[in-house]
C-alpha positions as CSV (number, residue, x, y, z in Angstrom):
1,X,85.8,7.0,63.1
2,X,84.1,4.2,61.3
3,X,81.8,3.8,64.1
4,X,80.4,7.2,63.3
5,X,80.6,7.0,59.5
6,X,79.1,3.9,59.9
7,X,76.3,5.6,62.1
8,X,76.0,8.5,59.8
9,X,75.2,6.4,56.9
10,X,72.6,4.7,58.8
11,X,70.2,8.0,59.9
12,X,70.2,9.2,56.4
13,X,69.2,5.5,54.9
14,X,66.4,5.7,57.5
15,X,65.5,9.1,56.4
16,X,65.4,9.4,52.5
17,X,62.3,6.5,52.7
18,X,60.4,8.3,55.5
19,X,61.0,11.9,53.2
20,X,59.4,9.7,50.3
21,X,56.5,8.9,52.2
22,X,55.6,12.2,53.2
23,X,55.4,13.5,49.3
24,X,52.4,14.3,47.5
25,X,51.6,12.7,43.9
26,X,53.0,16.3,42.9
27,X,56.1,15.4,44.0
28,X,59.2,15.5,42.3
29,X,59.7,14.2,39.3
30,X,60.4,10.2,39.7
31,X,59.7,10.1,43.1
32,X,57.7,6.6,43.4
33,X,55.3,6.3,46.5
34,X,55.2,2.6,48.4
35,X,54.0,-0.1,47.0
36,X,55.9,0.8,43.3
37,X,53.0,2.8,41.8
38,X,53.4,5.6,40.0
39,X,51.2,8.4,40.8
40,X,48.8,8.1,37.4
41,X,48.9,4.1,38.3
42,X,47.6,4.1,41.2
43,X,43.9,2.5,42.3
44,X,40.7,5.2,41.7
45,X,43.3,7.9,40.7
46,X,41.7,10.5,37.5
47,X,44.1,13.1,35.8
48,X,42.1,16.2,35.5
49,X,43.2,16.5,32.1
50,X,42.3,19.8,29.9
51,X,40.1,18.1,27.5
52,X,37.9,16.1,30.2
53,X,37.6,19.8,31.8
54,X,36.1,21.5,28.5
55,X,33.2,18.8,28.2
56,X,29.7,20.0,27.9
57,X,27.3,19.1,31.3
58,X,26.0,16.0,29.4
59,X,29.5,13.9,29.8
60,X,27.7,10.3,29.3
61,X,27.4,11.1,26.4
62,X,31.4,11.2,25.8
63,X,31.6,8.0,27.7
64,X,32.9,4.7,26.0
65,X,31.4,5.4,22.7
66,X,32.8,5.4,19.0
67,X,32.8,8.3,16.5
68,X,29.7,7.1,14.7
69,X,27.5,7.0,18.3
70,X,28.7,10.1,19.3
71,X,27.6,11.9,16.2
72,X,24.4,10.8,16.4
73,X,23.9,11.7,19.5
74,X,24.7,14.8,19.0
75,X,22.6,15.2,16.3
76,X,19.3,13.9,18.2
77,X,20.3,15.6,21.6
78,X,17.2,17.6,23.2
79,X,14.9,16.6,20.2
80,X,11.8,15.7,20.8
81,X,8.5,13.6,20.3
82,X,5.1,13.9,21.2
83,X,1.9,11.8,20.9
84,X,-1.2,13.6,21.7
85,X,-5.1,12.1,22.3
86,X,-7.2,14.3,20.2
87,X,-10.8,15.0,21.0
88,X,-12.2,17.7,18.6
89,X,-15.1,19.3,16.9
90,X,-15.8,20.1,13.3
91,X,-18.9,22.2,11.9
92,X,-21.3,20.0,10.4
93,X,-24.5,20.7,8.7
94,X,-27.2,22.1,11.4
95,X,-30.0,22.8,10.0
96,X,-29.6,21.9,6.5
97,X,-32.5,20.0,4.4
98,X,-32.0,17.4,2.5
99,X,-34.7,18.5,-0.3
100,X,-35.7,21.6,-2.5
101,X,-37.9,24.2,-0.4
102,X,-41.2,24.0,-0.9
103,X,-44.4,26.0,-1.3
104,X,-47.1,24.1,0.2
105,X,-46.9,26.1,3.4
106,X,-46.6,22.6,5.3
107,X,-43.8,21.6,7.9
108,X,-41.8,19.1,5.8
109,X,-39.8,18.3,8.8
110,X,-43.1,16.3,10.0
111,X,-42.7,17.8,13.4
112,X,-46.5,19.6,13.5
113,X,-48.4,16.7,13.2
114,X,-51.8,18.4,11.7
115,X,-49.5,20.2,9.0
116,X,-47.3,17.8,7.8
117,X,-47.1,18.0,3.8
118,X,-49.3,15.8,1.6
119,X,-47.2,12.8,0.2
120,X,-47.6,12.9,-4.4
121,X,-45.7,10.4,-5.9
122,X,-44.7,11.9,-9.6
123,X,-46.2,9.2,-11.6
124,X,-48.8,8.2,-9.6
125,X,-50.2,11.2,-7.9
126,X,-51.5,12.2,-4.7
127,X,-51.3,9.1,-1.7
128,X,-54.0,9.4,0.6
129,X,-54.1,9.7,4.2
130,X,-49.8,9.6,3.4
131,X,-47.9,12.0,5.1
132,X,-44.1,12.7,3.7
133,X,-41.2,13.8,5.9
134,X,-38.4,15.5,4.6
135,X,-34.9,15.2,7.1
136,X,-32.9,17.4,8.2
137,X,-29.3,17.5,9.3
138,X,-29.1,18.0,13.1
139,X,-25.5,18.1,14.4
140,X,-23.8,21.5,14.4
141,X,-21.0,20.3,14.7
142,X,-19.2,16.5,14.3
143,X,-17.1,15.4,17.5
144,X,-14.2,13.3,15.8
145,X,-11.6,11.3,18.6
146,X,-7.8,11.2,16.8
147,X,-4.3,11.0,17.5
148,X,-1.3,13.8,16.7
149,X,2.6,12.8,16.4
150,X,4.9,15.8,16.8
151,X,8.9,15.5,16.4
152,X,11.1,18.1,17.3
153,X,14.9,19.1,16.0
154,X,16.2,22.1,18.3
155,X,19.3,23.8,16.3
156,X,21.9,26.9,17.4
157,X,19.3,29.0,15.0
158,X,15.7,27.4,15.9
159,X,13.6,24.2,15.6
160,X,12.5,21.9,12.8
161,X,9.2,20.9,14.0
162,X,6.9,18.4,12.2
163,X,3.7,16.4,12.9
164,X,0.5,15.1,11.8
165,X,-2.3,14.2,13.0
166,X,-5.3,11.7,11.8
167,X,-8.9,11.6,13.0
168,X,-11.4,8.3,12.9
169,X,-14.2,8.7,10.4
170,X,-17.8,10.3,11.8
171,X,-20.9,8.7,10.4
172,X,-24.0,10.5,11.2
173,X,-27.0,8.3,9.9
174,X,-30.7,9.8,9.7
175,X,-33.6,6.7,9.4
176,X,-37.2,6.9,8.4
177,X,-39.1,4.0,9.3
178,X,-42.8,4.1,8.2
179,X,-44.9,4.3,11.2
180,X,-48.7,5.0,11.7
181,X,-49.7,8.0,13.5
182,X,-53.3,8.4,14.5
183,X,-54.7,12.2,14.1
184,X,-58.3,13.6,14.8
185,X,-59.3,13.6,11.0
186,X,-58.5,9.7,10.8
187,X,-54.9,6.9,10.7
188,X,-52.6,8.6,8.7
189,X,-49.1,6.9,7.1
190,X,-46.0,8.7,7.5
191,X,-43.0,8.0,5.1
192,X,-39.5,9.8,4.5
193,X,-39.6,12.0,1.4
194,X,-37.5,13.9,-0.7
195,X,-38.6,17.9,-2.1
196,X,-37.8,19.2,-5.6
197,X,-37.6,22.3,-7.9
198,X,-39.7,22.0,-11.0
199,X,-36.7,23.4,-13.6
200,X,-35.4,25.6,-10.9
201,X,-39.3,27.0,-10.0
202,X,-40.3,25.9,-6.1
203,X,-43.0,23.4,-6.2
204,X,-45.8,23.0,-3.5
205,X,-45.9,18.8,-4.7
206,X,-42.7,17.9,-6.9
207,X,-40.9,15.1,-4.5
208,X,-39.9,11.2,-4.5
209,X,-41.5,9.4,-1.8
210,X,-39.0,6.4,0.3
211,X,-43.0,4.2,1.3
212,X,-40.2,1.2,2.3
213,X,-37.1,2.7,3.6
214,X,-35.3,6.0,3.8
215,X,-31.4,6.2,4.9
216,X,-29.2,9.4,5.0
217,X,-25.7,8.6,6.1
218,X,-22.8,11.6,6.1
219,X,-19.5,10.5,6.5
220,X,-16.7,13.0,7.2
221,X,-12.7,12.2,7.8
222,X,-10.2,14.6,8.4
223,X,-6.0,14.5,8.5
224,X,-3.4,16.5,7.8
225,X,0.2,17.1,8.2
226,X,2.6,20.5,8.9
227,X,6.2,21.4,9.0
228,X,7.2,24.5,10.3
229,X,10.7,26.2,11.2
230,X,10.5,27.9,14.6
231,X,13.0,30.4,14.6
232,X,15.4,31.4,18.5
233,X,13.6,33.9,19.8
234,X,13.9,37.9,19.2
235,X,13.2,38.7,23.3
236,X,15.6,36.0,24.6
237,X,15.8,35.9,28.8
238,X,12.8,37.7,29.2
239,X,9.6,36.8,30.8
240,X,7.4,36.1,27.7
241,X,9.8,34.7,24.8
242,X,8.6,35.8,21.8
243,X,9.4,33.8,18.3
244,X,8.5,33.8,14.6
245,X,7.1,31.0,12.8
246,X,7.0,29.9,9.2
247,X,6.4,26.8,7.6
248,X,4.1,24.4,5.3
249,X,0.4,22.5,6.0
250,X,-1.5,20.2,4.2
251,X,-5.2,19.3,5.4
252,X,-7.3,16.9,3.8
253,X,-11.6,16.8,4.6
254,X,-13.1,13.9,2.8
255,X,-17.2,14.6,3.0
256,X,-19.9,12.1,1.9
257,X,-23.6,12.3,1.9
258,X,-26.2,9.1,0.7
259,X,-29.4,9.6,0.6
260,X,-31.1,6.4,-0.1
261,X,-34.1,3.7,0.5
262,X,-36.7,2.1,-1.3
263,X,-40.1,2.8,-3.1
264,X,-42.5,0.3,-4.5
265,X,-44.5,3.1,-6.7
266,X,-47.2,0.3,-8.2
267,X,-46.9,-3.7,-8.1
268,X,-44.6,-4.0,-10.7
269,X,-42.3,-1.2,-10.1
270,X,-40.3,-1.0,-7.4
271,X,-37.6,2.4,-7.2
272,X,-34.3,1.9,-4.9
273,X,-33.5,5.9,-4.8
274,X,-30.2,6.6,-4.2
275,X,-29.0,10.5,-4.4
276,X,-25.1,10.6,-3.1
277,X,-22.5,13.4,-2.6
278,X,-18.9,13.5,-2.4
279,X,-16.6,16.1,-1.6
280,X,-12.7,16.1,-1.0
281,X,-10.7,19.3,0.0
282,X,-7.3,19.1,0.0
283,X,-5.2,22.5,1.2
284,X,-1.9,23.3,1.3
285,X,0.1,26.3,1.2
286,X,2.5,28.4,3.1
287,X,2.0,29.4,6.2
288,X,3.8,32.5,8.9
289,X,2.9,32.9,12.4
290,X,4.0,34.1,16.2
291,X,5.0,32.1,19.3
292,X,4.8,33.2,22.7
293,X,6.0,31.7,25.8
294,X,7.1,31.7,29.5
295,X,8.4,29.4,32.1
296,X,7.5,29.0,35.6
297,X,9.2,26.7,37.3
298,X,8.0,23.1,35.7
299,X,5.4,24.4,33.8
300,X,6.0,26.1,30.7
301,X,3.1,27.9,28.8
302,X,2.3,29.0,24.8
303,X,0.3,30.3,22.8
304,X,0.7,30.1,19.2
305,X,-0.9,31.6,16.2
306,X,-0.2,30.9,12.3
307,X,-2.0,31.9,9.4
308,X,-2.2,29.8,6.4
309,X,-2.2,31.8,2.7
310,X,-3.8,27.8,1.2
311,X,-5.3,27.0,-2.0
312,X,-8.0,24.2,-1.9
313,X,-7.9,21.7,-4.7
314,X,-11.8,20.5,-4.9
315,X,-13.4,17.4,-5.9
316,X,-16.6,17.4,-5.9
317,X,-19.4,15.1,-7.6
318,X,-22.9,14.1,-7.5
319,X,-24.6,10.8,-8.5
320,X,-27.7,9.5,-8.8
321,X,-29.7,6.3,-9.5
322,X,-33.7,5.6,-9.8
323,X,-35.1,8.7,-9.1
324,X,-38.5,8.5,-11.2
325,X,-38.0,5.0,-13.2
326,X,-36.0,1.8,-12.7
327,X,-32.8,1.1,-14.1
328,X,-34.1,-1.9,-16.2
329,X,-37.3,-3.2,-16.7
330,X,-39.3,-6.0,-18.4
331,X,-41.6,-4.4,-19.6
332,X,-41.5,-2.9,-22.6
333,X,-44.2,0.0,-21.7
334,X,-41.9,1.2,-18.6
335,X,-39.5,4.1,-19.2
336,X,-36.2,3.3,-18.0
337,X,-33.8,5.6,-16.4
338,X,-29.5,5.6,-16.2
339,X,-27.4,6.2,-13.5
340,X,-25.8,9.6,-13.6
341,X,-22.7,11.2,-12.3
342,X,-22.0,14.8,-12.5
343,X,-18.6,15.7,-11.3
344,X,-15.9,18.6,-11.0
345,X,-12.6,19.5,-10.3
346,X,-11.9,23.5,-9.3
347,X,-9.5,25.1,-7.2
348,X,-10.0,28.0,-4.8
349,X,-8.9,30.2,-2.2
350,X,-8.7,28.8,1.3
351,X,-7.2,31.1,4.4
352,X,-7.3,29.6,7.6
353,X,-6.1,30.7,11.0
354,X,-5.1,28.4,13.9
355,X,-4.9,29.7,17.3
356,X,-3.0,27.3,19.9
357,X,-2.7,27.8,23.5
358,X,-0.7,24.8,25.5
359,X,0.9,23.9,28.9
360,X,3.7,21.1,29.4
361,X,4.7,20.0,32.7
362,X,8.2,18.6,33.7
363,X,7.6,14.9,35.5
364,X,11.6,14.0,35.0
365,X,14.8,15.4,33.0
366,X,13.2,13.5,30.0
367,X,9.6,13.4,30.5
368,X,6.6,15.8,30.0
369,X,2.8,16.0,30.3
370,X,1.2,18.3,27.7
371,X,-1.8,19.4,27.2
372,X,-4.0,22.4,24.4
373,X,-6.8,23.7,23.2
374,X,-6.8,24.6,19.4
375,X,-9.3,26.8,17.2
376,X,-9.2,26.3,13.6
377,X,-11.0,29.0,11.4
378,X,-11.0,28.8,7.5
379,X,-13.1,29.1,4.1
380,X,-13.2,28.2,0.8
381,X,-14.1,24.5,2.2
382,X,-16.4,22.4,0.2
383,X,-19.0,20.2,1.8
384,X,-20.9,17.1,0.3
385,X,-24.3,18.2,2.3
386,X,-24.2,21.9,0.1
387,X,-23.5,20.5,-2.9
388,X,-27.0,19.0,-4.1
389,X,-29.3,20.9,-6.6
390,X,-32.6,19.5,-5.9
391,X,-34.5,20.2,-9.3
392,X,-36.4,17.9,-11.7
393,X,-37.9,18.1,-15.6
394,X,-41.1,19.0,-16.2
395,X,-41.8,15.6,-16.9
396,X,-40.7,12.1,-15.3
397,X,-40.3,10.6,-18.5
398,X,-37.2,12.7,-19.1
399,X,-33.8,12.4,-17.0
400,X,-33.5,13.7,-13.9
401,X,-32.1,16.9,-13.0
402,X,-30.6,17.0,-9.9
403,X,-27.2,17.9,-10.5
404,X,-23.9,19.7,-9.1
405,X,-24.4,22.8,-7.3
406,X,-20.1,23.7,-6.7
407,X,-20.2,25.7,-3.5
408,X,-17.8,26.4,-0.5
409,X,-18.3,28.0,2.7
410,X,-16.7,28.6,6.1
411,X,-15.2,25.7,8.4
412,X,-14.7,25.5,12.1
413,X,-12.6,23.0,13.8
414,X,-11.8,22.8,17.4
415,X,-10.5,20.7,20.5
416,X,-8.4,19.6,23.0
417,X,-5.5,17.8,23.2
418,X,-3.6,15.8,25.6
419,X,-0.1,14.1,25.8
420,X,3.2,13.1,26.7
421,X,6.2,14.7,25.5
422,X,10.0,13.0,25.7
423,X,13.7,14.6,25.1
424,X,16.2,12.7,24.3
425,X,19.1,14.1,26.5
């Protein structure tokens, strides 16, 4: 009888292990696999827990951070920020003299070399066998090279987008060197010269002469900052997303023109003419618009278009400095003349519409090329080159006359862009 308790005992000590090996870490309750570890203690083992199920797709975020780095990445996640090469166009001033017409019937350009107009100096008279040239603006339009930031805030109900952008300054200088040009009636000397109205009447002969040196330099900058609120779209999971835009710009032009050189009018008088202009737009205003896009595969497409309701506040002045007598002078018998400076402030009307088309290209989950083409249209724009009244007194003993003339016109910008764009994920 013992023999068989003894044996009985024995199979079912040998048993109750070999069961525990064969359990699950579902097992029951307390049942502890070899080695002593419980199942959540054991090497490489994860609980599936309900929380770590319910995480979003971007779980490195969750991972090992405190409450302050978590919230802030969930504050930047899928912003954006883009820096952009700019190479654009601006209307300049094709075509535009820098003088009064004239009546003479003679090119003032100096282009037609038996017709070029008769130089008069307005104290001294007529110069013979002297030929003055009157210059014209020749670029139609300025090509600037810049750079554009953009930053991007996606939200449950749209996108705060902001950026601005900053072109180098454009200098477009005009020289007129004296030369000697040699025409069938004889040598004849060919300077730079400037045209005038006589008290608003054209003249055939009112002008300065430059018999030394004759500079015109325009100088144009351009910048200018947006922020606009880019609302989900109203066609969601269709082909071409459509969404409204509405925001703020602010666009600053800065335009310069110097006209200047020198004149030695007799042996004691020498005349360093200087006639300058200076304009500085500054727009801002509210401004709506409509964004289109679609998706195809990597490369995502847009257009945009926005329409600015802006109000341009003008500065605009003109200065001048020797035109018919010196500043100071010696001699008691020479008229003398002061420096002058007309200047004005105004504010007008300025639309503008800005047409956008763009393509980005995924490289990498973070990374995007991007490049667009962008047309600017506006008016109410004020430019340094329209601003000159060329007129003079009916006598060069009294002060000049060229003064202010406040106009604005239309203004055309337009170029093409090209980038990198990363998310932060």
């Amino acid at each position: 009888m013992k023999f068989w308790t003894t044996g009985i005992l024995m199979a079912l000590g040998a048993f109750l292990p070999a069961s525990a090996w064969g359990q699950d870490p579902w097992g029951a309750p307390g049942a502890v696999p070899p080695g002593g570890y419980s199942p959540y203690q054991m090497p490489g083992y994860h609980d599936p827990g309900l929380y770590d199920e319910l995480l979003p797709e971007r779980r490195s975020m969750y991972n090992h951070n405190g409450a302050g780095h978590l919230t802030l990445q969930e504050a930047f996640a899928e912003s954006y920020v883009r820096l952009d090469y700019l190479h654009w166009k601006i209307s300049g001033g094709d075509g535009v003299v820098l003088g009064a017409p004239n009546s003479s019937g003679a090119d003032i350009s100096g282009q037609t070399r038996d017709n070029r107009l008769p130089a008069v100096d307005p104290s001294t008279g007529f110069q013979p066998q002297t030929a003055a040239v009157v210059p014209s603006l020749n670029h139609s339009y300025d090509t600037l090279d810049g750079l554009r930031g953009t930053v991007g805030f996606p939200t449950n109900v749209g996108t705060l987008e902001a950026e601005i952008f900053y072109f180098q300054q454009v200098d477009n200088v005009i020289n007129v060197r004296p030369f000697q040009d040699t025409l069938a009636s004889g040598p004849e000397t060919v300077i730079g010269g400037m045209t005038l109205l006589t008290n608003g009447t054209v003249s055939n002969s009112m002008m300065i002469l430059f018999n030394q040196s004759y500079t015109a330099r325009q100088e144009t900058q351009f910048w200018g900052t947006e922020a606009n609120w880019i609302f989900d779209p109203f066609t969601p999971n269709v082909a071409v997303e459509f969404a409204p835009i509405l925001g703020f710009r602010f666009l600053q032009l800065d335009d310069s023109l110097n006209i200047s050189g020198q004149h030695i009018q007799s042996p004691t008088v020498t005349l360093n003419h200087m006639v300058a202009s200076m304009a500085r737009n500054n727009i801002f205003g509210p401004q709506i618009g409509l964004k289109a896009s679609t998706t195809l595969g990597r490369l995502e497409l847009g257009a945009e278009t926005k329409f600015l309701l802006g109000l341009n506040r003008l500065s605009e002045g003109v200065y001048t400095s020797e035109i018919f007598n010196p500043t100071t002078s010696l001699d008691p018998n020479q008229a003398t003349e002061a420096d002058r400076a007309i200047k004005d402030t105004r504010t007008e009307f300025a639309p503008l519409f800005d047409l956008s088309l763009s393509g980005k290209f995924q490289v990498s989950p973070n990374l995007k090329i991007f490049a667009s083409y962008e047309l600017i249209l506006a008016s109410g724009f004020s430019r340094a080159f329209n601003n000159i009244y060329y007129d003079s007194p009916s006598s060069v003993n009294q002060a000049p006359t060229i003064t202010l003339k406040p106009t604005t016109s239309e203004f055309v910008a337009h170029g093409f862009a090209v980038g990198g764009e990363f998310t932060f994920r």
